[in-house]
C-alpha positions as CSV (number, residue, x, y, z in Angstrom):
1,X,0.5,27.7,12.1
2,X,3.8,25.8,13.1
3,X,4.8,27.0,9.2
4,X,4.0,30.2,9.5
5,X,5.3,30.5,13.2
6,X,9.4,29.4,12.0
7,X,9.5,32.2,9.8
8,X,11.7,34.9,11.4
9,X,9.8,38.3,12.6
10,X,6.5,36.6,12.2
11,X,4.1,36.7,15.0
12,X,0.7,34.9,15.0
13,X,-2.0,36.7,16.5
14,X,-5.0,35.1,18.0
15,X,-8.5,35.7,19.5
16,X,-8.8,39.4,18.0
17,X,-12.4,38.5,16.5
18,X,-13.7,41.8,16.9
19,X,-10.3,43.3,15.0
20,X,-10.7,41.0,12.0
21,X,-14.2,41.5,11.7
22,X,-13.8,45.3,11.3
23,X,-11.2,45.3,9.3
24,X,-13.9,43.0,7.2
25,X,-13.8,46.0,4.1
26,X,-10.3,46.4,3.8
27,X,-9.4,42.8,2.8
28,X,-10.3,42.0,-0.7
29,X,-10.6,38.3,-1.3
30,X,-12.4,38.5,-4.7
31,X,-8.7,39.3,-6.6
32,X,-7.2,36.3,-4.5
33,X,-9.9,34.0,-5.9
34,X,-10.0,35.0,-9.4
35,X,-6.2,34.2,-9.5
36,X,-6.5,30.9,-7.8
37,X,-9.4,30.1,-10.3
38,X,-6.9,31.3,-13.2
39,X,-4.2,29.1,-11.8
40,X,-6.4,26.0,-11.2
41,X,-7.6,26.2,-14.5
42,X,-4.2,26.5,-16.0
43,X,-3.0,23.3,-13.9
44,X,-6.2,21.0,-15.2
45,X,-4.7,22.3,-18.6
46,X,-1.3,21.3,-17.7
47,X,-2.8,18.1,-16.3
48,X,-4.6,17.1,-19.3
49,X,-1.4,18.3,-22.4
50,X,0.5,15.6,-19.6
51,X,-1.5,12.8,-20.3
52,X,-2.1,13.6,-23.9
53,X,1.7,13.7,-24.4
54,X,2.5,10.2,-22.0
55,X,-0.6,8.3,-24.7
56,X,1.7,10.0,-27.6
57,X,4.7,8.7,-25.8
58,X,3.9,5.3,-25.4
59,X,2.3,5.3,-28.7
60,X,5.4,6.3,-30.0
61,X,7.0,3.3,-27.9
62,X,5.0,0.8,-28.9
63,X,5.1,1.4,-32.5
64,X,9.0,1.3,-32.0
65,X,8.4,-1.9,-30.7
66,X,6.2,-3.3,-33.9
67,X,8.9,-1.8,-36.6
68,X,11.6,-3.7,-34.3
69,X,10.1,-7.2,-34.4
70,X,9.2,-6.1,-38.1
71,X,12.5,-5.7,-39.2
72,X,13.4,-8.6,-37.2
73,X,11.1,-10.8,-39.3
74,X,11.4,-9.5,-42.5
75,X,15.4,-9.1,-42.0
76,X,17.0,-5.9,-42.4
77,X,18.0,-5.2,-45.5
78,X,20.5,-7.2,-48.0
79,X,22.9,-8.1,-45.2
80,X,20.1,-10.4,-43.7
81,X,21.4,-13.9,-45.3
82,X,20.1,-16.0,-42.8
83,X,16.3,-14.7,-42.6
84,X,14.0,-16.8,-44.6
85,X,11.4,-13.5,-44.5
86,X,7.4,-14.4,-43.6
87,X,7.9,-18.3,-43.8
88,X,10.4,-18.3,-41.1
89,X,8.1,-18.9,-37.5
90,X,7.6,-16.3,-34.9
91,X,8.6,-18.9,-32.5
92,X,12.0,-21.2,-33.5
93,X,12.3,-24.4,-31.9
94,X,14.8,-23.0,-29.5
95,X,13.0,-20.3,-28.4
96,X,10.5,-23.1,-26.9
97,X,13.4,-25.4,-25.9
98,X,11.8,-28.8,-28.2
99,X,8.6,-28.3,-26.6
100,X,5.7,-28.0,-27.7
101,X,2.6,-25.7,-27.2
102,X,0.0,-27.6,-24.8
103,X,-2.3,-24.9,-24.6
104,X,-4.0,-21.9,-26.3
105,X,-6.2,-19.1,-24.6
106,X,-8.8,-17.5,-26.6
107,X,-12.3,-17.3,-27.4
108,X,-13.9,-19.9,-29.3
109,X,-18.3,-19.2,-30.6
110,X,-20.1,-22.2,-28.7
111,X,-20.8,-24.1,-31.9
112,X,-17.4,-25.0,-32.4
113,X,-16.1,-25.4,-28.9
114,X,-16.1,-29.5,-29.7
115,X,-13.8,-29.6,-32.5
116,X,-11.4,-27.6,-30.2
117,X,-11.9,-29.6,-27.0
118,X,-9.3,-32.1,-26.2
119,X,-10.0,-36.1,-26.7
């Protein structure tokens, strides 16, 4: 009501029961539904070409991301003199800083968990 009520040259009527319920006939809610069906339908459309295009987009991305550390790997192209191709490691020794992995996460089938423990 407060909405409706600070629109200029509106009045709110209330308690006319007996008006509203004669005037029951002349007020046709069945087109108002249909449309509000059509346009709730058309939203859970819109809704779902949304989502398919953000999974396309960050699909997209992500393979972006692959042919990037891809090229990065492989070198690109004949200008890449200092990239030794697949033999060179993902890892350099300065990317860890000298150190050395201590630990690995991963699964591991229960028969050979003791050849993978540590001593």
């Amino acid at each position: 009501f407060e909405e409706i009520g600070k629109i200029e040259g509106c009045e709110i009527t209330k308690n006319r029961v007996n008006e509203f319920l004669a005037a029951d006939g002349a007020v046709k809610l069945d087109e108002v539904e249909s449309e509000l069906q059509r346009l709730y339908q058309t939203f859970l459309k819109s809704k779902e070409n949304n989502e398919s295009l953000m999974n396309e987009k960050n699909q997209a991305v992500e393979e972006s991301e692959v042919i990037a550390a891809a090229l990065k790997i492989l070198g690109e192209g004949s200008g890449a003199e200092t990239s030794q191709g697949l033999s060179q490691p993902i890892l350099d020794e300065d990317a860890l800083g000298g150190r050395r992995l201590g630990y690995v996460a991963g699964v591991v089938p229960r028969i050979d968990e003791m050849r993978f423990s540590r001593a």
